[in-house]
C-alpha positions in Angstrom: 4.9 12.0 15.7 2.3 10.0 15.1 0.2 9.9 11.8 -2.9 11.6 11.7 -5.5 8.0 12.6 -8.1 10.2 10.1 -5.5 9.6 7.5 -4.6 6.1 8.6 -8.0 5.0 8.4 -8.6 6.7 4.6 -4.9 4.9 3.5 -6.4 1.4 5.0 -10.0 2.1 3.2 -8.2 2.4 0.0 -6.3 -0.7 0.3 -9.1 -2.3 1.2 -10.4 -1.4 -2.2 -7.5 -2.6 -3.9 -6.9 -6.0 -1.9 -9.4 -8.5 -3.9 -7.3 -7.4 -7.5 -4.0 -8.8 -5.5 -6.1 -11.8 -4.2 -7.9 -13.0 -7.3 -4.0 -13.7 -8.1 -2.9 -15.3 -5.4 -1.2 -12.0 -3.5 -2.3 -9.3 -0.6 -1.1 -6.2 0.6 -0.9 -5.4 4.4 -0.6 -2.3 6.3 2.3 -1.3 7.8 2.4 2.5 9.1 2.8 5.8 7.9 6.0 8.2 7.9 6.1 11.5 9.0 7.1 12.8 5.9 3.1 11.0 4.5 5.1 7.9 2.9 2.8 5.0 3.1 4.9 1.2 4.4 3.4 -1.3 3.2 4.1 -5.3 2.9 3.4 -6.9 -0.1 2.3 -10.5 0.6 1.3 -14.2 -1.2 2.2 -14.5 -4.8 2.9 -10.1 -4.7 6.0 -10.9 -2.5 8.0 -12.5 -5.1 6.6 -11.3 -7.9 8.9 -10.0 -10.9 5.7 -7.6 -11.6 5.3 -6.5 -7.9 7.3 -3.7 -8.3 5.0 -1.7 -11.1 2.1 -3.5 -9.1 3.3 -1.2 -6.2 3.8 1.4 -7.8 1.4 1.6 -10.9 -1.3 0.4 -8.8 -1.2 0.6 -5.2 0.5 4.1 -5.1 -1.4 5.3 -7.7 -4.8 4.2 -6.7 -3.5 5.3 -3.0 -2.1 9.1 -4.4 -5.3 9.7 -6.5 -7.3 8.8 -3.2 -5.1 10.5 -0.7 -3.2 13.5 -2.7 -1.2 14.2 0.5 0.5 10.8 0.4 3.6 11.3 -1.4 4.7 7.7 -2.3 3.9 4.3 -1.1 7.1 1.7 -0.3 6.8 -2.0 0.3 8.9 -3.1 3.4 10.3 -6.4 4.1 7.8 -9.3 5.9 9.7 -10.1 9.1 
């Protein structure tokens, strides 16, 4: 099943929102897809990818700016950059 695109293009708008925070310090956050189950993928990118902070920046941020948005995302998971 595909996502709903209304709901793909709401996700994206938010992390549009969020991406110049990440980029003033030197990371990014890209896109990935979204599950069936409303779990937002997501790659976490620059300075974000290695980051010992990255995962409460996923989490305390992203998710939460993303949940707060969007209440019928459930959770937001970064996925490896292949």
């Amino acid at each position: 099943m595909v996502a709903n695109e209304e709901l793909v293009k709401k996700v994206k708008n938010v992390i549009e929102q969020i991406r110049p925070y990440l980029q003033a310090d030197g990371g990014d956050v890209e896109y990935v897809n979204i599950t069936e189950d409303n779990t937002v993928n997501i790659r976490l990118l620059g300075m974000c990818g290695n980051c010992p902070h990255s995962r409460m920046t996923l989490k305390n941020g992203i998710e939460a700016a993303v949940i707060r948005a969007l209440p019928e995302i459930k959770s937001v998971e970064s996925v490896a950059v292949e």
